[in-house]
C-alpha positions as CSV (number, residue, x, y, z in Angstrom):
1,X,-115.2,-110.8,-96.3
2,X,-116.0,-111.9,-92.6
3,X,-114.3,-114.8,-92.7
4,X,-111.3,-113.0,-94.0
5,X,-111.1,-110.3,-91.1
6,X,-111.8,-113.4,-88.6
7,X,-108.9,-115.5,-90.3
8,X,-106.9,-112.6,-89.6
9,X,-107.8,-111.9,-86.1
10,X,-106.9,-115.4,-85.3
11,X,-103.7,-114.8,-86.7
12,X,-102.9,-111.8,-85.4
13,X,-104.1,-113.3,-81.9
14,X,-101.8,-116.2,-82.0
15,X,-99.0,-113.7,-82.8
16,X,-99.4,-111.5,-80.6
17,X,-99.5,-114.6,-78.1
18,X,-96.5,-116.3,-79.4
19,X,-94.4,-112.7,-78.5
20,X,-95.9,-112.3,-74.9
21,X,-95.0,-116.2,-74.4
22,X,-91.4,-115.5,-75.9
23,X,-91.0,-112.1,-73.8
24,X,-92.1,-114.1,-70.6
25,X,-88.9,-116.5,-70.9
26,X,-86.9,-114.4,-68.8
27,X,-88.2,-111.9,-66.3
28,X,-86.7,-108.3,-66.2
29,X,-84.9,-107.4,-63.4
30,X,-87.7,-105.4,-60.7
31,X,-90.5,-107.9,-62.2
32,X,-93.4,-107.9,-59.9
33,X,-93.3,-112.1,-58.9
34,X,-96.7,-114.6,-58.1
35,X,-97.0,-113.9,-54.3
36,X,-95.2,-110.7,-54.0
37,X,-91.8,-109.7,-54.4
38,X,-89.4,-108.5,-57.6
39,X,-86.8,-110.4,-59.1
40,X,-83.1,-108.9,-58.7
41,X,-80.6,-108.4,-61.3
42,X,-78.6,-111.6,-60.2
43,X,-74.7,-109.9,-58.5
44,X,-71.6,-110.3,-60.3
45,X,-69.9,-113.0,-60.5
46,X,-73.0,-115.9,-59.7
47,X,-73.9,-118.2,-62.6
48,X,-76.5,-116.7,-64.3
49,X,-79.8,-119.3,-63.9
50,X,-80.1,-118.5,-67.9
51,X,-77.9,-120.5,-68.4
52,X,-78.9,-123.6,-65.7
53,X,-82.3,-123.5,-67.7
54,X,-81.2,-124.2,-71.2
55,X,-80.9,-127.8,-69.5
56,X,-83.5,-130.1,-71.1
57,X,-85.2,-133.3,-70.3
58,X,-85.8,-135.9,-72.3
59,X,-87.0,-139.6,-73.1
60,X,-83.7,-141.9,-73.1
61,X,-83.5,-144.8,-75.0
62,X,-84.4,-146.6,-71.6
63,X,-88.0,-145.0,-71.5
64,X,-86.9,-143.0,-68.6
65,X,-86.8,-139.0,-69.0
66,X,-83.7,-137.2,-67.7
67,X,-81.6,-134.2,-68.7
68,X,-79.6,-133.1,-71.6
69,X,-76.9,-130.4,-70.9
70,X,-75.5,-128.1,-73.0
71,X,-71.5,-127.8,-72.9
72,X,-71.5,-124.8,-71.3
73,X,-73.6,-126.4,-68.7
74,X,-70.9,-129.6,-68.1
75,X,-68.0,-126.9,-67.7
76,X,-69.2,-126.1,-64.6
77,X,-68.6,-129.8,-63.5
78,X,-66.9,-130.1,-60.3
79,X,-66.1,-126.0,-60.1
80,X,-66.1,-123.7,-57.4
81,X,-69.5,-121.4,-58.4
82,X,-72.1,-118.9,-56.7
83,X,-75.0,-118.9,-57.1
84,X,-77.7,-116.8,-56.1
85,X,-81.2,-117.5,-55.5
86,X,-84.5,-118.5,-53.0
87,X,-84.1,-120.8,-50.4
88,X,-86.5,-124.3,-50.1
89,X,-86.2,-125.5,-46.7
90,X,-86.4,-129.4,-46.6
91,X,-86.3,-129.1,-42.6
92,X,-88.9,-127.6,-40.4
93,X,-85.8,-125.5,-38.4
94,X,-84.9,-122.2,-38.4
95,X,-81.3,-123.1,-39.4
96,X,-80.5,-125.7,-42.8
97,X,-78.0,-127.6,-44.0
98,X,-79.9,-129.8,-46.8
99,X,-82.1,-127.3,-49.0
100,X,-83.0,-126.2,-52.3
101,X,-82.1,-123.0,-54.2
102,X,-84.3,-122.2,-56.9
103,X,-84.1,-119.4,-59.2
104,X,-87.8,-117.4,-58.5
105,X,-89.2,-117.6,-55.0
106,X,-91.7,-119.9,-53.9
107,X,-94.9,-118.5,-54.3
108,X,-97.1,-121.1,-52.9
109,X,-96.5,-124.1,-50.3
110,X,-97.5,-126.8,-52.6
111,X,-96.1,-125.7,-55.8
112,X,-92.5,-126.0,-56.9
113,X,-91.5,-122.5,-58.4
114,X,-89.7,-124.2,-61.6
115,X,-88.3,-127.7,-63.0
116,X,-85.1,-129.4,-62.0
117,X,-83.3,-126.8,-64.5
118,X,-84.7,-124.3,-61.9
119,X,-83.5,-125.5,-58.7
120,X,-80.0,-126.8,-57.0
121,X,-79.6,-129.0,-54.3
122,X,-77.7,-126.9,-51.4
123,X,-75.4,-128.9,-49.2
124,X,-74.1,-126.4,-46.7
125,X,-71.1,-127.1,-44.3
126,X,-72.0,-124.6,-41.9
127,X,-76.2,-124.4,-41.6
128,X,-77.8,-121.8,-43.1
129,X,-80.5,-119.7,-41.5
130,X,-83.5,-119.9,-43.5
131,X,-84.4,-116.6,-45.1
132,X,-87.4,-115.2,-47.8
133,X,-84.7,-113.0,-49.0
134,X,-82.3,-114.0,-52.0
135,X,-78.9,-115.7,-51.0
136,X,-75.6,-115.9,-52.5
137,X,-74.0,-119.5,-51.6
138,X,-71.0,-120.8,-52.9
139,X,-69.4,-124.2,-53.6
140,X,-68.6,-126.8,-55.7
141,X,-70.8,-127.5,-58.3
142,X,-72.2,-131.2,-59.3
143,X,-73.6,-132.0,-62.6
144,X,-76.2,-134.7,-62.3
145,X,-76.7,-137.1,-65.1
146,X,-79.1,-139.7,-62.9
147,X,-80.6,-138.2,-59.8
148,X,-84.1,-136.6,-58.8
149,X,-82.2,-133.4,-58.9
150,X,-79.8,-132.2,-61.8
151,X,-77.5,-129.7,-59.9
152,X,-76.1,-130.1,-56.6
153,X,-73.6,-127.3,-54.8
154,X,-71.6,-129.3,-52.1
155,X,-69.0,-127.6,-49.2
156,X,-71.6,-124.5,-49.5
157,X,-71.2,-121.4,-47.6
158,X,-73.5,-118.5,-47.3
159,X,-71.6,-115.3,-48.8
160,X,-72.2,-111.8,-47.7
161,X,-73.8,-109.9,-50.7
């Protein structure tokens, strides 16, 4: 009888894990974030970083890993998007022209707050000043089959929200 009622505590762990893990996919708006801060609903009008995630890498038949996109994903080859999101200076300045925009802030200096699904290279015209605050920047979007990176947003502009 004990090993029954442990069999099924196990079980009932592991499901009870497996729907926290699948809740945890997507925070809800207001979420309470790893070094402080919520998560906004994203504004109308940006592209949602849902669906930027559903991106996957894989092995290629080269040995090297690299992304998959879904065909949602490669219609927004070579459009004009917003996007809105946390700035990752690559410049110790104030003002940037080169950064990153991920989808959660950065929580920590040495740890990157998602994969390459996560993030998009930023390649302002004007410089942007840097901010801890969410930005909405728009431009033209790049879909990246070989690079470090698997978005870039060239021609970007900061956008008022």
């Amino acid at each position: 009888m004990t090993k029954m009622l442990r069999t099924l505590a196990i079980l009932l762990a592991g499901l009870s894990l497996g729907a926290g893990m699948a809740l945890a996919q997507t925070p809800p708006a207001g979420m309470q974030m790893p070094g402080g801060g919520t998560v906004d609903a994203q504004p109308a009008g940006t592209v949602p970083w849902q669906l930027l995630q559903q991106a996957k890498t894989v092995q290629k038949p080269d040995k090297k890993y690299g992304p998959v996109f879904t065909r949602e994903i490669r219609k927004l080859d070579k459009q004009d998007v917003k996007l809105y999101g946390f700035m990752m200076p690559l410049e110790q300045t104030r003002l940037q022209k080169r950064f990153l925009l991920a989808s959660f802030p950065p929580h920590c200096p040495f740890c990157m707050p998602g994969g390459p699904e996560s993030m998009v290279e930023v390649v302002a015209d004007q410089a942007v000043e840097f901010t801890y605050e969410p930005i909405i920047v728009a431009g033209r979007m790049a879909i990246l089959e070989d690079d470090v990176v698997y978005y870039r947003l060239t021609n970007a502009n900061a956008v008022a929200k």
